[in-house]
N, C-alpha and C positions, 0 to 999 in steps of 0.2 A: 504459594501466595496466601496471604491472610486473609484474605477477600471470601464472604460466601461465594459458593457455587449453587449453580442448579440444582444439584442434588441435595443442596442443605436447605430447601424449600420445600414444607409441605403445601402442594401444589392440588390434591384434590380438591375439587369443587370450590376451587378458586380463577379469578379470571387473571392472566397473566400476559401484562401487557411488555412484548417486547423490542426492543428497539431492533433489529436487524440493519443488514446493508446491501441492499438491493441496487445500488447503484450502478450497474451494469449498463454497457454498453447496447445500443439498439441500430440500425439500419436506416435509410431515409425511410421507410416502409414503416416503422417502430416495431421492429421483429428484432427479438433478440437474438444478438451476435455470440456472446458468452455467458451463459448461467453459474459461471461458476460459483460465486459471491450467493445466489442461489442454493447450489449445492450441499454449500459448504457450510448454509443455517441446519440443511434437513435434520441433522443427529439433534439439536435445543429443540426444534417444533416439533418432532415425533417424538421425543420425549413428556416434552407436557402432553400431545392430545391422549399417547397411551396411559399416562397416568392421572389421568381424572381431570385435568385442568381442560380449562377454556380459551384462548388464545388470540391474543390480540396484537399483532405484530404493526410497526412504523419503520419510514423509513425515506431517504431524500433518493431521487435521482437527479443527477443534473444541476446545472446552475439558475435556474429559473427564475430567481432578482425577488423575492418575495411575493410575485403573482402568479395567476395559475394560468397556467399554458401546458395543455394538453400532448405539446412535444417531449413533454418530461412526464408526465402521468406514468403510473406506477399499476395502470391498465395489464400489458403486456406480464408483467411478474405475478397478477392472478392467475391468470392463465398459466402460463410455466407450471406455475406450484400449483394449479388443479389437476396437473396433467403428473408430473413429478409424484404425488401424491397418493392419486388416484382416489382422490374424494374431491367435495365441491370447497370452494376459499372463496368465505362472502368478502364484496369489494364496496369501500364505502368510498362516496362522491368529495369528503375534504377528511381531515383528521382531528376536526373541533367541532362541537356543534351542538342540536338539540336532535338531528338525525342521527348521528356519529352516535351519541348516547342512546338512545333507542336499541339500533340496531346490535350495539356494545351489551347492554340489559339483559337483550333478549337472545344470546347465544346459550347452547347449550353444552351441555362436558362434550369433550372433542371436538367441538367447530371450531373453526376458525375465520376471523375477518382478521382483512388487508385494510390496512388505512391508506389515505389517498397522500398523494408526495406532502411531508413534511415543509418543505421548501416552498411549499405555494404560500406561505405566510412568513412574512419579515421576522418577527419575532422567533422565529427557529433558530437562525443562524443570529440574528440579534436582541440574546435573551432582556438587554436590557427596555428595548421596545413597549414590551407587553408583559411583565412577568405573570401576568395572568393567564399565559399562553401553555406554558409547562403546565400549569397547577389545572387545566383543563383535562390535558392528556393525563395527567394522574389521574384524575377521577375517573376513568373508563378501564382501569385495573386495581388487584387486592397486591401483587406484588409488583414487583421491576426485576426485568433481568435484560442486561445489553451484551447484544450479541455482536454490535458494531465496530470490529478493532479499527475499520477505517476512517471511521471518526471520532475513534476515543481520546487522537490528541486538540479536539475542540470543546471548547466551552459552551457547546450547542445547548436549547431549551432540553432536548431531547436525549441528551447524552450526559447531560452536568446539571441543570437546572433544576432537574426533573426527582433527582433522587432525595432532594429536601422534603418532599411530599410522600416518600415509604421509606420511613424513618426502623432500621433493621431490620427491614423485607427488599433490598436492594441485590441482587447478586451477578455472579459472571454466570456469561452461557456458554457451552461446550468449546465456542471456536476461538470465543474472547479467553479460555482461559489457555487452552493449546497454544496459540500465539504466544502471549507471556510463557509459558513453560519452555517452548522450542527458543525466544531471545533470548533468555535467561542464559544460554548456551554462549551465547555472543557477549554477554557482560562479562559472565564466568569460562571462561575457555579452556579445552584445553590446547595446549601449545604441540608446533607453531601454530598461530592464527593469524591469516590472512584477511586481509580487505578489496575487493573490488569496486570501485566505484567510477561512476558513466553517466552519462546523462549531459547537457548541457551547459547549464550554469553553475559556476564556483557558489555564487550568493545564494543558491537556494542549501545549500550543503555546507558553508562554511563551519557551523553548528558540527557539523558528523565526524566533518575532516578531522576539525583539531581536535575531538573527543578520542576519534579511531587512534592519533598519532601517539595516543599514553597508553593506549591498548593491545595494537597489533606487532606484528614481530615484520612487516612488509605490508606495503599501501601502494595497489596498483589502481591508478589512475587513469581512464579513457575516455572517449566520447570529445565531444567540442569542449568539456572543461579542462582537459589537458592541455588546450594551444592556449588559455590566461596561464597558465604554469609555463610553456614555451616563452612566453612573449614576456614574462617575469625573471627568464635566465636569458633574456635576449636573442633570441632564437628566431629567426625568421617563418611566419605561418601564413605568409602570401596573403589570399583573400580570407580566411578561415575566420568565422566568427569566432569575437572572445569578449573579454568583460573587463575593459579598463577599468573600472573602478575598483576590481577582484585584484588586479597586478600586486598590492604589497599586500592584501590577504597570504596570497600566493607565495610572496616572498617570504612572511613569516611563519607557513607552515612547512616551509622547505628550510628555513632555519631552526624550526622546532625538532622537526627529524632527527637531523643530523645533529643536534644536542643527546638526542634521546637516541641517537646509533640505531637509529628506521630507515630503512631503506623504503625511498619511494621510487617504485619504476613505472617512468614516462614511456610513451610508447618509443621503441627504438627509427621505426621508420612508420607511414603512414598509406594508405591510397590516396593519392590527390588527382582530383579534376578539375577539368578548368572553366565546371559550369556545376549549380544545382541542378542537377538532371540525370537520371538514369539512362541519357544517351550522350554523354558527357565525354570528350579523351578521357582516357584512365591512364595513371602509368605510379610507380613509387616512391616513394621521398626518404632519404636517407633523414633523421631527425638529428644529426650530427652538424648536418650546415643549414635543415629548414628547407623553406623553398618560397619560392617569390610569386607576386601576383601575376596571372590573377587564379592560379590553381589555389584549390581550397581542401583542406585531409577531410577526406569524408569517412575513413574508417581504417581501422591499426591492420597496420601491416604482416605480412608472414613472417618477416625475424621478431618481431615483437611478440610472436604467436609463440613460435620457439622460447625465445627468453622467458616468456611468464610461465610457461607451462613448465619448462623447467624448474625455475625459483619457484614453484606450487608444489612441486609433487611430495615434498615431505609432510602437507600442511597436516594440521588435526580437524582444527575449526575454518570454516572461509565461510563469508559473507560476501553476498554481491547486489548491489543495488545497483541499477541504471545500465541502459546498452553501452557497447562501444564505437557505436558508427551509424552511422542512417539504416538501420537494419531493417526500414519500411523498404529501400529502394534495394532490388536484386545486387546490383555490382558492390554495395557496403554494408553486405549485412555476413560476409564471411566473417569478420573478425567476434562478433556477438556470438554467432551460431557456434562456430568454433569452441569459445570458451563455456558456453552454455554444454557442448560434448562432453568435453575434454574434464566439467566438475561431474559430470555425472556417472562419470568411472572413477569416481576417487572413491575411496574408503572412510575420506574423513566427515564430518559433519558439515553439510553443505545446505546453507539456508538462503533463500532469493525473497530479495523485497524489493517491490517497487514496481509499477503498472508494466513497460516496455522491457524489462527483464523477467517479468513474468510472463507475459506474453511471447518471448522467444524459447524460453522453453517449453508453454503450452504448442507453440507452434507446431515443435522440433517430436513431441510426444514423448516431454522426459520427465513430467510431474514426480511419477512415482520413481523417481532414481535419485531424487530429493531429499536431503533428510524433512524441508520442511520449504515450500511455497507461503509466502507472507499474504495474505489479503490486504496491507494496507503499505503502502509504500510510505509516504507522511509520517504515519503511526508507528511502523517499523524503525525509521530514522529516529525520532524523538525518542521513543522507547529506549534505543540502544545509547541516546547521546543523556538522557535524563534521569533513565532506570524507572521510569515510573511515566502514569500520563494523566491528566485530569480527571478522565471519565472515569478509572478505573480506583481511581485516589476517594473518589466521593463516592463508591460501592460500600453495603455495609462489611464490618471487619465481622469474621468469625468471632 
């Protein structure tokens, strides 16, 4: 990448304010559930406070509408990382201010302050609001380094705004640049390369699909976006959410294939119930005739299991975004769990993006059988559909 890195900043006795992504999941209780987004800063912040720098980290959690509501507070991730750390992480009450600056002034080499959620002010997410709002947060650091691949494909104050204000002191942080290194694998592949892709909606993926179809050598498709593919080759899915407006998306990425001699494999059969419910009938669905209302596919099937794992096992590269089935609810989460197994014995380069695919193999305890766990599922997809992403575009170049 051309981009500075952390290590191309002299950082002594400079204060170095970082963007992170803390946006981790918490409990009705606000006890966090998953640090890993946490975790996965510690190598960027241990590296500034051991090397003489000062450290000022931001970051959003939540959707919180531009106002501050203490259900999103970025309270709980003090904590974590004082404990994680095992030194004290000063916590500051907003992340703009005449306090924020004080308390910014007065750190010393190796401390560290928390800024408080990003997101409690409109102008974060809507730089045009307030562009006064960025140029605030710059003044409480001598460098910039974004450590946030999970919101590097947004035009945040914090993420994009912000770098016009350190004009060639801008760079990647250890986990911003590992990301990029490990997709770079998925642009550039080696062959076969495979694709998985799960999740719900065709429309949030349309972007990915027709990118993947000039890229991979096979594009498996599951989850509820596979029955707007069903219901596009006219194929009966009973009650099964889909996306009529998706149907001729659908139909022209199953025309592009097949120009392009891509095989896409739909699930061959399904579990279908005849309720949202994990005490629901269960029984199979041959995907050859479909099946009628008011049963609905809540997750792929065991010949479908066979058939993909089969057509995979030569691959080089495979990429997977998004589950294959309600893998919150016990009786449809075999087909996720399954293929979450079944990449983690492969030999090839196996990389996962995306929140609910990550989370099935955090589950399952296969991180490290991974070539790479994505932190940003959003950013992941763009990345791979774009080759590049805004935040990381407006870094300074080496």
């Amino acid at each position: 990448m051309d981009k500075l890195s952390l290590k191309d900043l002299s950082i002594k006795g400079k204060k170095v304010l970082m963007r992170v992504d803390f946006n981790i999941p918490l409990d009705s209780n606000l006890e966090i559930t998953d640090d890993t987004r946490i975790q996965k800063a510690l190598p960027s912040i241990k590296y500034v406070i051991e090397n003489g720098g000062t450290l000022i980290l931001m970051s959003h959690l939540g959707r919180p509408k531009g106002k501050k509501d203490l259900k999103h507070s970025l309270k709980p991730c003090q904590d974590r990382l004082t404990e994680l750390l095992g030194k004290p992480v000063f916590f500051a009450q907003d992340c703009i201010g005449e306090e924020v600056e004080k308390m910014a002034g007065a750190l010393k080499s190796g401390q560290i302050l928390l800024l408080e959620n990003l997101r409690f002010h409109e102008a974060e997410t809507k730089p045009g609001k307030d562009t006064n709002f960025a140029k605030q947060l710059a003044s409480l650091g001598d460098l910039y380094v974004n450590e946030a691949f999970g919101s590097a494909h947004r035009k945040h104050s914090s993420t994009y705004s912000i770098c016009k204000h350190f004009p060639k002191k801008s760079a990647m942080g250890f986990l911003l640049e590992s990301e990029v290194d490990h997709l770079a694998k998925v642009l550039h592949p080696k062959r076969p390369f495979y694709a998985i892709i799960g999740g719900a909606k065709v429309s949030s993926k349309v972007g990915i699909l027709t990118n993947l179809i000039e890229k991979v050598d096979g594009l498996f498709i599951g989850g509820a976006m596979a029955n707007t593919f069903f219901k596009a080759k006219s194929i009966s899915i009973g009650s099964s959410i889909y996306e009529e407006a998706e149907i001729e998306t659908c139909k022209q990425i199953l025309k592009k294939a097949k120009e392009l001699k891509v095989t896409i494999h739909l699930p061959l059969d399904f579990v279908i119930a005849d309720k949202f419910s994990e005490k629901a009938d269960i029984k199979f669905a041959s995907m050859k005739v479909g099946f009628e209302v008011p049963w609905m596919g809540l997750d792929i099937g065991s010949n479908t299991l066979k058939e993909w794992e089969k057509s995979m096992q030569d691959c080089q590269t495979i990429f997977w975004n998004g589950p294959l089935g309600v893998f919150e609810m016990e009786p449809f989460a075999k087909g996720t769990f399954a293929i979450a197994e079944f990449l983690s014995h492969l030999s090839a380069t196996t990389i996962v993006g995306g929140g609910d695919s990550v989370a099935a193999v955090a589950k399952l305890g296969l991180e490290k059988r991974f070539s790479h766990i994505s932190t940003g599922g959003g950013a992941a997809l763009e990345y791979i559909e774009f080759g590049s992403l805004p935040a990381i575009e407006v870094l300074t170049k080496k």
